[in-house]
C-alpha positions as CSV (number, residue, x, y, z in Angstrom):
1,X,-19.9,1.0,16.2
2,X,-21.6,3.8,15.0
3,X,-25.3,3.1,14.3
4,X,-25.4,5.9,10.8
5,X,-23.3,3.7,8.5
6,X,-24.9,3.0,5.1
7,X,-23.6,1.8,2.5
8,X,-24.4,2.9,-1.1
9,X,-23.6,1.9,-4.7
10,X,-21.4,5.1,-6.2
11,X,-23.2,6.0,-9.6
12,X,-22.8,9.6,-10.4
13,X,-20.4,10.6,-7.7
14,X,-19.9,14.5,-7.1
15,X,-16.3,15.8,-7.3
16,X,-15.5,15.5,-3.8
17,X,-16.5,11.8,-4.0
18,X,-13.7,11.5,-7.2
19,X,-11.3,12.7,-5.5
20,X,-11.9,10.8,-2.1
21,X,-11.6,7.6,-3.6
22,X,-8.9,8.8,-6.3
23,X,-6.5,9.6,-3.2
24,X,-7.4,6.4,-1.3
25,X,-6.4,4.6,-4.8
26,X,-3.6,7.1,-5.7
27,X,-1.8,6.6,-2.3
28,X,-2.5,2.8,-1.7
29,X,-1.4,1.3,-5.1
30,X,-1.9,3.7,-7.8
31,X,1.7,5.6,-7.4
32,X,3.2,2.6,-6.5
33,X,2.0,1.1,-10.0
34,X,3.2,4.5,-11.4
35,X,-0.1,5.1,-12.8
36,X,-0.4,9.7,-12.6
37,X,-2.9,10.8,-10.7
38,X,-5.1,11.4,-13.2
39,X,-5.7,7.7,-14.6
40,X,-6.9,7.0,-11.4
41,X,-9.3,9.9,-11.2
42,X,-10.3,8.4,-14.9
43,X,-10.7,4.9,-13.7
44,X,-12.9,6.0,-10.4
45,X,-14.9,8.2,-12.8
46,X,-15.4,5.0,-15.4
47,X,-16.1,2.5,-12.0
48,X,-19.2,3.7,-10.6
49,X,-21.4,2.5,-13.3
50,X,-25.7,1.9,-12.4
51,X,-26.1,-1.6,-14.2
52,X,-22.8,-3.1,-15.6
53,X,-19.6,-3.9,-14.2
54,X,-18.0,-2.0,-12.6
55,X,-19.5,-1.2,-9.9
56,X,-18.1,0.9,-6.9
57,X,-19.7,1.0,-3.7
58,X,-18.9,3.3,-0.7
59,X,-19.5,3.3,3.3
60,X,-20.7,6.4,4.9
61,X,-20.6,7.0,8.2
62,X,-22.2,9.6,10.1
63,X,-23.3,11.1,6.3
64,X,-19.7,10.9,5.1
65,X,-17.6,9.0,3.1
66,X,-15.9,6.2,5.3
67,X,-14.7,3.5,2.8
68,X,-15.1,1.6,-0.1
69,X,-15.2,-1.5,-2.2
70,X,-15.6,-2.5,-6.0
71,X,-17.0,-5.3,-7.8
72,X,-15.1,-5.7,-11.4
73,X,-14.8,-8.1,-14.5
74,X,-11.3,-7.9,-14.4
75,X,-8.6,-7.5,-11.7
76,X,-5.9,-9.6,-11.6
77,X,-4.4,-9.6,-15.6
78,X,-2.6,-12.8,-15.1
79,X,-6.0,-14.6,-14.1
80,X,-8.6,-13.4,-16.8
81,X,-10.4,-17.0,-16.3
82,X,-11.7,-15.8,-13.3
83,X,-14.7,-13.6,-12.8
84,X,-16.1,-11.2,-11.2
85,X,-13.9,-9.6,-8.6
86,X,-14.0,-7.8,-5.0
87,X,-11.5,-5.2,-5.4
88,X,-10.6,-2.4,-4.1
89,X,-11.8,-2.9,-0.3
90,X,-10.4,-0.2,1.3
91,X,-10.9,1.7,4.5
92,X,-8.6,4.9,5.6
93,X,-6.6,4.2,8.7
94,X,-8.4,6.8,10.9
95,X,-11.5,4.6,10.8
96,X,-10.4,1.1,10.9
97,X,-11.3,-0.9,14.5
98,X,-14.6,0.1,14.0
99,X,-16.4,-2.7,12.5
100,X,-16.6,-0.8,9.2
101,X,-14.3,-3.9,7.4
102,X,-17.1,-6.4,8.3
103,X,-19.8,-4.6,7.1
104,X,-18.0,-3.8,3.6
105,X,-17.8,-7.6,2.8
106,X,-20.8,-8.4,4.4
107,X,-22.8,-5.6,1.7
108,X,-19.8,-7.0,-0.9
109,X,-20.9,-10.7,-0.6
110,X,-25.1,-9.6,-0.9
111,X,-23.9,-6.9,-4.1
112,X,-22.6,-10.3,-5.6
113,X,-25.3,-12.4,-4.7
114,X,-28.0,-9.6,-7.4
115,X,-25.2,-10.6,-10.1
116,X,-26.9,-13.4,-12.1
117,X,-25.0,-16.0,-13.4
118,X,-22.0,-15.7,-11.2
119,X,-21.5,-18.7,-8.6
120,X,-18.7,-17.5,-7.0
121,X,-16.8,-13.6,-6.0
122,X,-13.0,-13.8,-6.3
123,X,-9.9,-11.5,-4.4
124,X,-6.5,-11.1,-4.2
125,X,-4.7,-9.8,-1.1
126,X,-1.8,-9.8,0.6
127,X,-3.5,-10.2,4.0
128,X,-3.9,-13.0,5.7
129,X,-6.7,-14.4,8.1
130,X,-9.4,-11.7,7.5
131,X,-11.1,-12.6,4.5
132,X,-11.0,-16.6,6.3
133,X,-13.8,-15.1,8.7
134,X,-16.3,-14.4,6.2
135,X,-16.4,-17.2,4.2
136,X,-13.7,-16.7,1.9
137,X,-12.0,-20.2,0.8
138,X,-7.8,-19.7,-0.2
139,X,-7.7,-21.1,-3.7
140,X,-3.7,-21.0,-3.3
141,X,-1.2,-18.4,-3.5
142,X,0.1,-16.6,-7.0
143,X,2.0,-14.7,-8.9
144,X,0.7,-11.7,-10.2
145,X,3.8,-10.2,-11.8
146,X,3.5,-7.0,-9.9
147,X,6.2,-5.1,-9.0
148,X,4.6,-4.1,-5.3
149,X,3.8,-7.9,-3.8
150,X,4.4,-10.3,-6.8
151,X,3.0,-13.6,-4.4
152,X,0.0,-12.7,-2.9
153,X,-3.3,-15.1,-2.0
154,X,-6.3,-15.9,-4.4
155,X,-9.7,-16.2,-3.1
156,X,-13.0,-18.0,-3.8
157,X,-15.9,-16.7,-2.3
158,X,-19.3,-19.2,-3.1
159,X,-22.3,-17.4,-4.4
């Protein structure tokens, strides 16, 4: 692993840094959702706020932008009972294998932790097994009504 990675909350990102993470979101489930391009752009742009929710935070690596994650209110609409969220954990293919994934939840998990009154982080995923490793307790699976993957797992992460 490359010893340069930093991560760093995303407040006033440049427009390189928009349109990085609108493409990562555009192409992963933004299309998919048929939301246009530019609603994602709008919801990176209203994500990367200094002291409320939402927050987005991004890994560099070698000075340059190598992944992300978010921590939101809101995420799944069916489960509005539940809050605050890990979202958006994403990492381009070119640089997964790296040990980047670990260090996102690891930063993720300690971002939650300076959120008071919160005793717990939770996720949705289709992905099985990763989340396990870092402490991540499967409340069950559920339905989330979405066209892309409408049974997908819900996790509990203890603050």
């Amino acid at each position: 692993m490359e010893t340069s990675v930093v991560i760093r909350q995303i407040v006033r990102p440049d427009e390189e840094t928009v349109n990085t993470l609108t493409g990562w979101m555009f192409h992963w489930w933004g299309q998919q959702e048929g939301y246009p391009w530019e609603a994602v752009q709008q919801y990176i742009r209203n994500s990367c706020q200094a002291e409320r929710l939402p927050r987005t935070y991004g890994l560099y690596a070698a000075g340059q932008l190598a992944g992300m994650y978010q921590i939101r209110l809101d995420d799944l609409f069916v489960r509005p009972d539940l809050y605050p969220w890990l979202a958006n954990v994403y990492l381009p293919p070119e640089v997964r294998g790296r040990g980047y994934g670990r260090i996102l939840l690891e930063s993720a998990e300690a971002a939650a932790r300076q959120l008071h009154g919160f005793d717990a982080l939770y996720l949705y995923t289709t992905h099985q097994g990763l989340y396990e490793k870092f402490g991540w307790q499967l409340v069950g699976e559920t339905d989330t009504y979405l066209e892309s993957a409408r049974i997908q797992r819900l996790y509990r992460l203890p603050l």
